[in-house]
N, C-alpha and C positions, 0 to 999 in steps of 0.2 A: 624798501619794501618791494615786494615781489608782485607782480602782477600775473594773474591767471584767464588767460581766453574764459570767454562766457560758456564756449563748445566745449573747454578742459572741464568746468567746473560740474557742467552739466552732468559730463562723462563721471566725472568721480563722486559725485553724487548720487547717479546712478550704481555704481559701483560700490557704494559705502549701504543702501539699501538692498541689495543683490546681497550684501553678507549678511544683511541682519538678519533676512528670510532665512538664510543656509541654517546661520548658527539656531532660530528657531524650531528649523524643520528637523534638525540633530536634536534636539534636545526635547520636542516632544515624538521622535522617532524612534529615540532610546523609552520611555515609558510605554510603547506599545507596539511593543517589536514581538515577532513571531512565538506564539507557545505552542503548547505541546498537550497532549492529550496522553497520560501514562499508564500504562497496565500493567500488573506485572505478574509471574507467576500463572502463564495462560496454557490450561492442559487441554481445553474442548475447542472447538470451531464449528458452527455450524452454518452451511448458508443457504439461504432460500433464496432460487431464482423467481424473477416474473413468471416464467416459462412453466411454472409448478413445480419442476424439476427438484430438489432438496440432498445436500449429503452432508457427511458432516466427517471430523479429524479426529480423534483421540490421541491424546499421551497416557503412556504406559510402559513409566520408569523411561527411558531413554527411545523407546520406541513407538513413532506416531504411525496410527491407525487409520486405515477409510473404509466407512463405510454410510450405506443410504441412513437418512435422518431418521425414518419411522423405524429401522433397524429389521427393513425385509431382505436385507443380504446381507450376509456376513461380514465381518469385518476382517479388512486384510491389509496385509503393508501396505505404509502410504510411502509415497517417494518423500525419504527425508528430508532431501533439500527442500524442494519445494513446501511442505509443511513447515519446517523452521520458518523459511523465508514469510510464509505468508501469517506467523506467530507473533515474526518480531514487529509488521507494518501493523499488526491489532496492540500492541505493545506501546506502540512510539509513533501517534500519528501528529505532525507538522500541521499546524492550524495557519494558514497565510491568512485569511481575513473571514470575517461574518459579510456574506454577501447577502442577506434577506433576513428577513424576521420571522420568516416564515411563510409571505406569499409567494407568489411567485412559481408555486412547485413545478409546473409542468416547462419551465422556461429553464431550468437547470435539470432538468430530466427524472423528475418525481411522478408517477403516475398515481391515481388515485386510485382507480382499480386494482392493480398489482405494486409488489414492491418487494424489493431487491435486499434481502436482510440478509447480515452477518451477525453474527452474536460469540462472544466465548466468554468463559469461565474461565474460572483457576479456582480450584477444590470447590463445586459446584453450585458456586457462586455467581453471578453475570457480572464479570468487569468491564464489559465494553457492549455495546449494542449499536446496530449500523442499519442505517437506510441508506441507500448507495442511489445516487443521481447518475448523471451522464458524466462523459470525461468531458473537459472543461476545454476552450482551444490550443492552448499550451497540453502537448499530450503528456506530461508529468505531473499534472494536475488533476482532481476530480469532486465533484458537489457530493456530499454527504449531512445529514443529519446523524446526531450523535447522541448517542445514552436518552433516550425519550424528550430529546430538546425540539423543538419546531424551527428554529433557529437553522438555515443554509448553510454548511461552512464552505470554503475554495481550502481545499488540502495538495499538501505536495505528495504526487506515488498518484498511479491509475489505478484505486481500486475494482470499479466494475469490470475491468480487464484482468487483472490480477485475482477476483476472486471469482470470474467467469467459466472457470475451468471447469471439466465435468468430473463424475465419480471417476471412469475411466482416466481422465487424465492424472488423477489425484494417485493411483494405487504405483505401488511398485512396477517398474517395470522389468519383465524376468529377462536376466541378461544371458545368454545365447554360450556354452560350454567352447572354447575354442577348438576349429575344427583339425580333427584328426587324421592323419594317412596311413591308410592301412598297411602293414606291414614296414611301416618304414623304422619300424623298433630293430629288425631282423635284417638290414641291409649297412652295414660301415658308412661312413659319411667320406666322400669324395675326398680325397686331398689327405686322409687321415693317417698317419702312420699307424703302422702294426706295430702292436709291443712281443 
């Protein structure tokens, strides 16, 4: 028979409960692993700053829209990318964990005073509604309430940055015709053979 130091046994003993925690922690890790928040079909955007400020996106057929929320400017190309891009984060928001229940508001960046709304649609319906907190210290992260929940979430993506932008930022921007030299239609190009 084999004999084991009292220090070995200890060691793997500790060692035999070091995996049972593991395989515990894998296995109630898998039942509450990261969801998703899904929307689909999203043609409006609108968002209301603290600041009072308000504008809002449309789609129309392939072509997204900007203009002010109350609709006292007209409405004019929004820069594509940037409207896709901020479609798809109201689309597909990464829930990492429920941080409050709903106290706590001004500790994740909820004022009670003002507050920080996104909203969209798809065929004029509200699919997703948003109160937007502060960014969270991980700057890929940010506190949000969701669809009239009171509930805090920690999401992945900085929304309040991402939807911070102004009307100006949002519109098309007119891109600059390349410039031309005068009469250089009318002069042979150097080096060029004659026919």
């Amino acid at each position: 028979m084999m004999k084991i130091a009292p220090r070995k046994a200890v060691l793997l003993g500790a060692l035999g409960v070091l995996l049972t925690v593991y395989a515990f922690q894998l296995v109630l890790d898998g039942r509450d692993s990261p969801k998703s928040l899904i929307a689909e079909g999203i043609d409006f955007i609108a968002v209301e700053k603290t600041d009072g400020t308000a504008w809002s996106l449309s789609l129309t057929g392939d072509v997204w829209t900007a203009g002010s929320l109350d609709g006292s400017t007209d409405r004019v190309p929004a820069d594509q990318a940037k409207a896709k891009s901020l479609a798809e984060s109201l689309g597909s928001i990464r829930v990492l964990s429920v941080v409050s229940a709903g106290g706590d508001g001004e500790r994740f960046g909820f004022a009670d005073d003002a507050a920080f709304r996104v909203t969209a649609k798809a065929k004029g319906k509200t699919v997703r509604a948003l109160v937007l907190g502060k960014t969270a210290s991980i700057p890929s992260q940010s506190y949000l309430r969701a669809d009239g929940n009171s509930e805090i979430l920690l999401v992945s993506g900085d929304f309040p940055t991402r939807f911070g932008e102004t009307l100006e930022d949002m519109k098309q921007k007119e891109t600059a015709p390349p410039p031309s030299v005068e009469g250089a239609a009318d002069q042979p190009l150097e080096g060029a053979a004659l026919q």
